[in-house]
N, C-alpha and C positions, 0 to 999 in steps of 0.2 A: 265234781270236787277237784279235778286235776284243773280243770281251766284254772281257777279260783286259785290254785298253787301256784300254774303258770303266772296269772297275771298279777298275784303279790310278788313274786320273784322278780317278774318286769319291771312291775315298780320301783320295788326295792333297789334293783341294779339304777334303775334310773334316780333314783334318787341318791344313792351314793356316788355316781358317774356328777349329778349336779354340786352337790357338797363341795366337789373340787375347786368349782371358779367362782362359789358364794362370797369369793373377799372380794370379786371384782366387779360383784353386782350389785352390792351394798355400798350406800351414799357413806362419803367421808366428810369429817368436819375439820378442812383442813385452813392452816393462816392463808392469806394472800401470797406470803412467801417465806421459805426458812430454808438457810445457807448453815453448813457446818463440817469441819475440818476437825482433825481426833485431837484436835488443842479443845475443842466447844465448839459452841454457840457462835456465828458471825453475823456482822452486820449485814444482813441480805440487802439492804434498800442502796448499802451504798457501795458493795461489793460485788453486789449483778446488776446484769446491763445486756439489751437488747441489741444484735451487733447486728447490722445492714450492709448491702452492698449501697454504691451509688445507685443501679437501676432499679432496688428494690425487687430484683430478680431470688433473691437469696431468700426463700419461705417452702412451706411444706416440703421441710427436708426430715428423710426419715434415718438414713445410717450416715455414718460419719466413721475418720479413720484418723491413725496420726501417718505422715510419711516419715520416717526417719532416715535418715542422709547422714550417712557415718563417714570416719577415715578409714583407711586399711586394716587400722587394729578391730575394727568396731566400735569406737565410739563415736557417742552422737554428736554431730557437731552442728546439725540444725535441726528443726522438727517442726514440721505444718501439718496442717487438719484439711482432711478433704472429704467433702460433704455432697451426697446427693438430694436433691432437691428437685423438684413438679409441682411448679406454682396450679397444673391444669389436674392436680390431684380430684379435687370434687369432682370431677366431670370422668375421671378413668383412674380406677384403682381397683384390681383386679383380684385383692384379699378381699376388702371390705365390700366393693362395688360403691359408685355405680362403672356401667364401662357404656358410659353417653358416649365420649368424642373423646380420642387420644389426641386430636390437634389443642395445644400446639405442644412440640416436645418440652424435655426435664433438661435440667442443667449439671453439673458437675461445676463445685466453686471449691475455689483454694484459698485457703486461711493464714495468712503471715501472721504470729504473734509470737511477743517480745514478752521481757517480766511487768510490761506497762501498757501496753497496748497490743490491737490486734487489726487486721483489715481482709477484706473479703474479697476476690476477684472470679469471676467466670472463667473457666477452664476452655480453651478452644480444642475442638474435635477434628483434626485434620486426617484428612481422607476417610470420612465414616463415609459409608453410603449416602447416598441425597434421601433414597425412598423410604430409608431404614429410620422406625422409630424409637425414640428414645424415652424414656419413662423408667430413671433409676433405680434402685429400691438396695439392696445389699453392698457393699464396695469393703474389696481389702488390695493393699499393696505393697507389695515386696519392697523394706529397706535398699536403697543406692549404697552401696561402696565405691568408694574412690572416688565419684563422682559416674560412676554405670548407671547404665537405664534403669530402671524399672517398672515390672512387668504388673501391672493393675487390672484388676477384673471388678466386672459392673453388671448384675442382676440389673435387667431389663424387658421389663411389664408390657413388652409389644402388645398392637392391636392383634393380630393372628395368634403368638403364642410368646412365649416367654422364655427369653435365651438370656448367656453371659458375656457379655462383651470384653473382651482382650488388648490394649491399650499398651503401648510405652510409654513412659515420663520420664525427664531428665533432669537432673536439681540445675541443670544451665538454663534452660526452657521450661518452667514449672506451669506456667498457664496455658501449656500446649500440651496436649496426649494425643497420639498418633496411634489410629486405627489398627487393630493385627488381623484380628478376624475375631469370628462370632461363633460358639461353641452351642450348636442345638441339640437334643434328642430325647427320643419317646420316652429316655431310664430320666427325665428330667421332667415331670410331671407341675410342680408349684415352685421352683426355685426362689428363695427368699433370702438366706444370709450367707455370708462364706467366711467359711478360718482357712488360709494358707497354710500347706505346710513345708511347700518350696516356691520358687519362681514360676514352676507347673504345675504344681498338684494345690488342691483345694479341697474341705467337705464344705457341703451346701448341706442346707434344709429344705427338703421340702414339705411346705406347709401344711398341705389337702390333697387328699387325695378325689375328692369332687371341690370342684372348680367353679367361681364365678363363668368362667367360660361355656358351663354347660347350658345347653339350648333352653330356652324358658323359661319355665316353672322351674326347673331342674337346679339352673344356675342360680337363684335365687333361693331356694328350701333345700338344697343337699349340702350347701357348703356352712349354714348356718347351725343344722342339726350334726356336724361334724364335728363343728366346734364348742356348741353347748352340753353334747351327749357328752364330751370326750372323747369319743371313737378314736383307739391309736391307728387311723389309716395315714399318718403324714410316716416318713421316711428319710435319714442321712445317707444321701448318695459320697459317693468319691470320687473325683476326677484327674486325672491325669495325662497329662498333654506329653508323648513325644514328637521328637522333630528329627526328619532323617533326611537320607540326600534325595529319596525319592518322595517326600513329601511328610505329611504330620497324622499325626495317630492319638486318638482322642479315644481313652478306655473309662468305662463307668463303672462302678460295682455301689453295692448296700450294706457297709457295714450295721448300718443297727434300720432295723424295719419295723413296724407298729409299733411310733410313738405320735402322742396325740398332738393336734398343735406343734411340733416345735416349729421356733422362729428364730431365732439369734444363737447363733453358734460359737465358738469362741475357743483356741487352742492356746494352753497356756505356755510360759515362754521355754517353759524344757521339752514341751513337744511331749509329754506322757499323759495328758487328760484332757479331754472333750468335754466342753462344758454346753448344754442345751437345755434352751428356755423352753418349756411347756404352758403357752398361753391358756389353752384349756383348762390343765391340771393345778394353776397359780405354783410352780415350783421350776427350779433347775436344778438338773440330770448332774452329775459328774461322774465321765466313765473312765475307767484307763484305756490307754491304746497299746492295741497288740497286733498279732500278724498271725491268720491261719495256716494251715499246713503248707498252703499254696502261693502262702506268702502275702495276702490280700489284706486291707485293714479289717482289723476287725476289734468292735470295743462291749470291753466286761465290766463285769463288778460297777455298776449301776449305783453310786448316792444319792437320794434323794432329797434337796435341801429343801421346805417349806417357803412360799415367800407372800407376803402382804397384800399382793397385787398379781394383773396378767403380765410378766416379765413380755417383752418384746427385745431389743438387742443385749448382747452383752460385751464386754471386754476387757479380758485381763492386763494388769499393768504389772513391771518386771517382779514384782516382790511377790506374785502370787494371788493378791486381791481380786476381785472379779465386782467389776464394774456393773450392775444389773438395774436397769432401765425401762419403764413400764405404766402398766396403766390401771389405777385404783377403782377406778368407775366406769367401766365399758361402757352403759348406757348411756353414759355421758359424752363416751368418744363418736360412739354411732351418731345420736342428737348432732352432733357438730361434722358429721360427714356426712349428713342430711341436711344439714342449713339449717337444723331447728334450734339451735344451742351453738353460744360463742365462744363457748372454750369446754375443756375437759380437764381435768387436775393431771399434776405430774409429779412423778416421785423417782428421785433416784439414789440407791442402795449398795453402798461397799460390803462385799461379802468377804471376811478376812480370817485365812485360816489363824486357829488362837494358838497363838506361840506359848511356848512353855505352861501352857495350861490357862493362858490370862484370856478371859474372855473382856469383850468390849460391850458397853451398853450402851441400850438407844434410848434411853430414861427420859433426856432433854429433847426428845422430838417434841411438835404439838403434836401430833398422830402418829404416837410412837408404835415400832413393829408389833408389839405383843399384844396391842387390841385389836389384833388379827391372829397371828401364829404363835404357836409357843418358844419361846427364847429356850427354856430352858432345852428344847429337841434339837434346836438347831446348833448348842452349846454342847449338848450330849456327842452330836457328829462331828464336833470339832473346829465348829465356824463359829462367828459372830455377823449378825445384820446388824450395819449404822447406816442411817438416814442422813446424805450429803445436801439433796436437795427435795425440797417438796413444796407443790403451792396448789390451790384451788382451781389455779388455770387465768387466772385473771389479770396477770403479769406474764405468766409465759406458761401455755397449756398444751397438750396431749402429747408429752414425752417420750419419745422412742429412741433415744441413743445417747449414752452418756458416755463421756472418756475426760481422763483427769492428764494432767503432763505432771510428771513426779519431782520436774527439777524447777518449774516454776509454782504448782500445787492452783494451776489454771484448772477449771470445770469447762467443758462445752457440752451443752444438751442439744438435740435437734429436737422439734417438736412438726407432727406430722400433720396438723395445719393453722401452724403456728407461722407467723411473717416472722426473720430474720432467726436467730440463735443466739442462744442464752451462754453467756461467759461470766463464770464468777471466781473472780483473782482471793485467795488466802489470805491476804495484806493490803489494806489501801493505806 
């Protein structure tokens, strides 16, 4: 009789652990494409547009950033988008797999755009190592004042293990980022997204806690049963870089440990809430940040927002919104990172706290959020989900990083093995 308890129990757990990412296993019946700004409904077909470099270098890019380049007081007075991209993605990608051949490396591309246009340029790497592989995946970097450097970090999926790459930039030299050094260690297990929250300090995600890297079978059935169970083995590390006269001091700790999946991290702009994507669990975290006795980060009071889809990046913009970017059909993203399937659908989702009580609605999506999650829950905690972009993949498929510019009301999507990025202007 006890087995028979046991293994309804099992079940049971396993079936509620599934319940969690049924939104993102379930086929969508989505347009070809739909574009929308909290004025409506926009013209998608003649408001977005697939942006290319000349070499056509610029494809299977997974996060994206804005750099912002202020005066003395803080204001912005230019803003570009810098995108990591691995055209040799199918052949080495060390979330999904496979990990065939990391040759040849990933690139790093810089985005000039205007209220009218936009252009793409490969980023040069001076003094990285020759032997050192590149293979991007997370990227954040520190606003320029005055015209000062700034200090850029780059999650990179090496063949051996997976470190953070350390970079200057200069708004004089913008297609140039100069080597610092390379941040390794054991408290760094799956690194994947980072929210800055000085010139030094950053949290990461990490992803899994069993690894495509593992030997086998292993690497192959543990990281997948990780992700489908839910198991909370991923983890947010904390890093922090000092520099002294005797040399530099790289301290790690875990403010939050056993959550499932997270992927996209995101620090909003007064620095009091961490926000984290749960690709397993279809939702994002929002925790406050605090400091234990010892002074260490450490984050509480846990919200849980519901979402449509497996969120993958996120990013807040100055008012508080949170940019959340992701994917409605996982089977469809695997199919197209197996070569069996040519695109995957893409959706991306403004999370906007409701001011003075007014909530916002996603009514006018084709695949609006509540034939998935309950509006009414997510309106109870105090937010609103509206649908900026969405499409079946067939125009520009498997979405993983969204960010809006607030002073031209610009979109840019990366799609993760997608050729070039999706830009779609407010106004044509």
């Amino acid at each position: 009789m006890k087995r028979y308890v046991f293994a309804t129990a099992t079940l049971a757990l396993a079936a509620w652990r599934v319940s969690h990412i049924i939104n993102a296993l379930t086929p969508v019946d989505m347009p070809a494409e739909y574009f929308a700004t909290f004025d409506g409904p926009q013209n998608a077909s003649k408001q977005c547009h697939i942006l290319h470099d000349v070499d056509r270098k610029l494809s299977y890019c997974e996060d994206q950033t804005f750099w912002d380049i202020k005066d003395p007081e803080g204001n912005i007075i230019d803003r570009k988008v810098i995108a990591t991209c691995d055209p040799n993605r199918k052949n080495w990608n060390t979330v999904m797999g496979p990990l065939k051949d990391p040759n040849p490396k990933g690139h790093l591309f810089l985005i000039d755009f205007t209220t009218s246009s936009e252009k793409a340029k490969a980023i040069t790497l001076e003094n990285y190592p020759q032997a050192h592989d590149f293979h991007p995946l997370g990227i954040q970097i520190w606003p320029s004042i005055d015209g000062a450097l700034s200090n850029m970090f780059v999650v990179n999926h090496g063949r051996h293990n997976t470190t953070i790459e350390q970079f200057s930039i200069s708004p004089r030299t913008p297609n140039s980022a100069t080597y610092i050094r390379t941040i390794s260690s054991d408290a760094l297990i799956s690194p994947n997204a980072l929210a800055l929250i000085s010139q030094n300090s950053f949290f990461v995600s990490n992803d899994h806690y069993f690894t495509r890297r593992l030997p086998g079978i292993f690497g192959k059935v543990l990281p997948v049963l990780e992700t489908f169970s839910g198991l909370p083995l991923g983890f947010i590390s904390h890093v922090s870089i000092s520099e002294h006269l005797d040399g530099v001091e790289v301290s790690y700790d875990t403010p939050q440990a056993n959550y499932p999946f997270p992927n996209g991290v995101a620090l909003s702009p007064d620095g009091k809430t961490l926000a984290v994507a749960s690709s397993s669990f279809t939702r994002v975290t929002l925790y406050t940040r605090t400091r234990d006795q010892d002074g260490k980060e450490k984050l509480t009071s846990p919200k849980n927002i519901p979402f449509p889809f497996a969120p993958d990046n996120i990013h807040f913009e100055h008012d508080g919104t949170l940019i959340v970017t992701g994917h409605s059909h996982f089977p469809s993203l695997v199919a197209v990172a197996a070569g069996k399937k040519d695109h995957a659908p893409s959706w991306v989702i403004a999370l906007t706290p409701n001011a003075n009580g007014t909530v916002i609605s996603d009514s006018n999506t084709p695949f609006s959020v509540s034939r998935r999650v309950s509006e009414k829950a997510v309106h109870d905690a105090g937010y609103s989900l509206f649908t900026l972009y969405q499409g079946d993949g067939s125009k520009f498929g498997e979405s993983t990083t969204g960010i809006r510019d607030s002073r031209t009301g610009t979109l840019f999507v990366t799609g993760l093995y997608q050729e070039g990025l999706l830009v779609c202007r407010s106004s044509y």
